[in-house]
N, C-alpha and C positions, 0 to 999 in steps of 0.2 A: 802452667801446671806441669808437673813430671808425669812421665808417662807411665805408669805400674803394670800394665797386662797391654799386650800386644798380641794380636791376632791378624795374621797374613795368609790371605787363600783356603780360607777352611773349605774342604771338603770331603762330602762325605756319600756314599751309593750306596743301594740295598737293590741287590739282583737288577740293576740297570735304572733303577729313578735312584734321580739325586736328590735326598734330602737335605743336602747344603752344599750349595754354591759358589765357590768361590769367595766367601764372606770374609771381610777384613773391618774390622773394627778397634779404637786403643779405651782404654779406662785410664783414665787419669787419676793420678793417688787423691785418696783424701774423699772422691766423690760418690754420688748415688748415681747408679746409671739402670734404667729401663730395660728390658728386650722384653719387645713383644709381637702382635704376630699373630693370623688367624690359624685355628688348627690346622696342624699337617706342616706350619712352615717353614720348621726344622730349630726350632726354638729351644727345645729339649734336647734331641740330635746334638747342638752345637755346644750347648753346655754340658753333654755329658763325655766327647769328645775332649775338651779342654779340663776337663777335668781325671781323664784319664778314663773314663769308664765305656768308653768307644774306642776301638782304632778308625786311623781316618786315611782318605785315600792322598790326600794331599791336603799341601797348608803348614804351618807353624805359628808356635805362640811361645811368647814369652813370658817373664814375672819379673820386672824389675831388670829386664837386661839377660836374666839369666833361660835360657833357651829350655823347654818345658816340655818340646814336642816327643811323645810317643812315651813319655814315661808311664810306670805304672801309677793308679790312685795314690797310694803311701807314700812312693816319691814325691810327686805333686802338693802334698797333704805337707807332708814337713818343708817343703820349699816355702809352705807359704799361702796356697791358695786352697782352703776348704768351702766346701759347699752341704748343701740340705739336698733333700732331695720330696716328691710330689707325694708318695709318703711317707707318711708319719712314722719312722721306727722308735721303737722304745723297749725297754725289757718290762714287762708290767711289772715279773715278782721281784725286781730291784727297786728300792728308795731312789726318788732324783737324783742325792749324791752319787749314789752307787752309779747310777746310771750315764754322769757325769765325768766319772772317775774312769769309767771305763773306754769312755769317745778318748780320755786322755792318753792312756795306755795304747791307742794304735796310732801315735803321733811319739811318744816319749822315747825312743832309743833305748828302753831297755830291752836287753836280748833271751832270748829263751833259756840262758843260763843263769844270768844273774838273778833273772825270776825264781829260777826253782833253787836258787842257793838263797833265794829273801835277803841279799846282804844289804849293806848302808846304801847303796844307791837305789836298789829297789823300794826303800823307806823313805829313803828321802824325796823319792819320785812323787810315792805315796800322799806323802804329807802336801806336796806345792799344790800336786794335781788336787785335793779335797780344800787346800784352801782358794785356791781356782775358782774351784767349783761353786764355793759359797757365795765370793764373789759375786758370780754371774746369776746363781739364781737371785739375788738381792736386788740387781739390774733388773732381769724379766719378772721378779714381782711374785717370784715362785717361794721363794725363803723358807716361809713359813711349813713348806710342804716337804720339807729339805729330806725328813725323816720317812717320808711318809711312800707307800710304793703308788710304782707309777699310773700302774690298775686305775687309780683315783681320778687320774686327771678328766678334763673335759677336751671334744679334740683340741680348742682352741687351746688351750694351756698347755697339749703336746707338742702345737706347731712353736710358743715359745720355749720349750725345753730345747725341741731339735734346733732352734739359733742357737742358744746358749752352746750345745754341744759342739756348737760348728765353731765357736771362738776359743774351745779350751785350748785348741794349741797354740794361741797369740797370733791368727794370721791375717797376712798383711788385705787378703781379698777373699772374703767372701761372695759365694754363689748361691741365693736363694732361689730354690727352684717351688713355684706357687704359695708363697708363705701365707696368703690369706684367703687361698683357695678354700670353702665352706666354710668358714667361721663367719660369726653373726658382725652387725656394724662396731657394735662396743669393742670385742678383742679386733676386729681390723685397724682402729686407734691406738687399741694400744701394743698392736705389734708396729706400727708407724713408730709409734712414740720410743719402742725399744730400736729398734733400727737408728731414729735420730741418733738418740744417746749413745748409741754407739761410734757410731759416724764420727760424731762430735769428739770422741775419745783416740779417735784415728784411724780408722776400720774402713775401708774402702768396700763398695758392696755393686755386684753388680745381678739385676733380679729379673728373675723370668717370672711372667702373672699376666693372668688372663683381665684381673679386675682394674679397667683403664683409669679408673678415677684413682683408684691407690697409686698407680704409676704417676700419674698427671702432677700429684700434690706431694707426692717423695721425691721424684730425683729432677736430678738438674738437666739429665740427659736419659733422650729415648733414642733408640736402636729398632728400626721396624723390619720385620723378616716378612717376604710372603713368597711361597713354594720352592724355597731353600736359599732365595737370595735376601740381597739387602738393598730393600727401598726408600729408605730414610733415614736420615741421624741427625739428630739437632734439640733443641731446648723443646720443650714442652709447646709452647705459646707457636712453634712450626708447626710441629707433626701435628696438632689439632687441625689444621688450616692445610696440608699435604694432601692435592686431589691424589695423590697416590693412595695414603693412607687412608683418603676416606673413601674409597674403591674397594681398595683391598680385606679393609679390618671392620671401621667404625661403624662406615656406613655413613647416608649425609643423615639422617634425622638424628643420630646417636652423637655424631659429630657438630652440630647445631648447636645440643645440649651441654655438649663438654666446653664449646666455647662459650656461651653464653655463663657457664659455670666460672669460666675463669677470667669474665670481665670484661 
């Protein structure tokens, strides 16, 4: 497999504790990949660091080759690699489109002049980005509500607005940060189910979440952090059986469970 996101040395200090260490990990295009991690392990820290929304004391990452380190979100965002975030943002008194339309707008290259001059590029933007939009909500099952403001939703139907919003720019890596964080068993399927479908579509995902069993049965690979480093990397069917992991995270009774879950 090619390698899509490269991460070398991350780290990262707050007034003298390090909340990541030295962590280096690749994403491989095309895949689902895990990070997880008991609270405090730098979990969040490191994807908001690569994503731009940390400065980091050391480390580098890359997207496909092209070197990523210290730029701002928007740079990052049009290179390529967007992410969600633990909450849910949404505009209530905007319609999903609207809402849709607008995640578009701070990825599309128009500039604060051709906006207020509204000329053909700013319509044409217009037009791709709402039929984007429809697109995606028709994927996450929201369609029907296309019209409708966002006020309505239920949280679970906001955590799949905010994926959908994280794909309007066509990017090649997604960062889901707790996507199924409080919602009930029913939408934790069928945000599984929208992840697949994406996946399947070409979308490379790599996802922080607390819920082990979502991880276990979505990706091909898990990535285990405990107090800012990294203690595991390997397919599922390890880190369940990793006396590291079951020390650190699972725990053995939790860990018993999980395996006996998977056969």
């Amino acid at each position: 497999m090619t390698t899509l996101l490269k991460v070398h040395g991350l780290t990262k200090h707050y007034f003298g504790l390090t909340a990541v260490d030295n962590v280096s990990y690749e994403v491989e295009a095309g895949t689902i990949v895990g990070l997880i991690g008991p609270n405090g392990s730098g979990k969040s820290t490191s994807i908001d660091c690569i994503s731009g929304f940390q400065r980091v004391d050391a480390g580098s990452w890359s997207l496909d080759g092209r070197n990523l380190t210290g730029l701002p979100p928007h740079r990052i965002a049009r290179a390529g690699l967007t992410r969600s975030f633990q909450t849910v943002r949404a505009y209530d008194e905007l319609t999903l489109l609207e809402n849709l339309c607008v995640a578009a707008q701070e990825n599309d290259g128009i500039g604060w002049l051709k906006a207020l001059l509204h000329g053909k590029a700013l319509r044409r933007a217009d037009a791709v980005a709402e039929a984007r939009a429809r697109d995606l909500l028709a994927v996450v099952g929201l369609i029907d509500y296309a019209e409708a403001p966002a006020a309505i939703l239920s949280y679970g139907q906001r955590k799949l607005l905010a994926i959908a919003a994280t794909m309007m720019s066509r990017p090649r890596l997604v960062v889901l940060d707790e996507p199924v964080a409080g919602v009930n068993p029913t939408m934790v399927k069928r945000i599984e189910t929208v992840i697949r479908k994406l996946n399947a579509e070409g979308v490379t995902f790599l996802i922080v979440e607390h819920n082990v069993d979502f991880i276990m049965s979505l990706c091909s690979r898990v990535i285990v952090l405990e107090a800012g480093a990294k203690i595991a990397d390997g397919p599922p069917s390890l880190i369940r059986s990793d006396p590291r992991v079951l020390a650190a995270y699972l725990g053995q009774t939790r860990a018993a469970e999980l395996d006996t879950a998977g056969g």
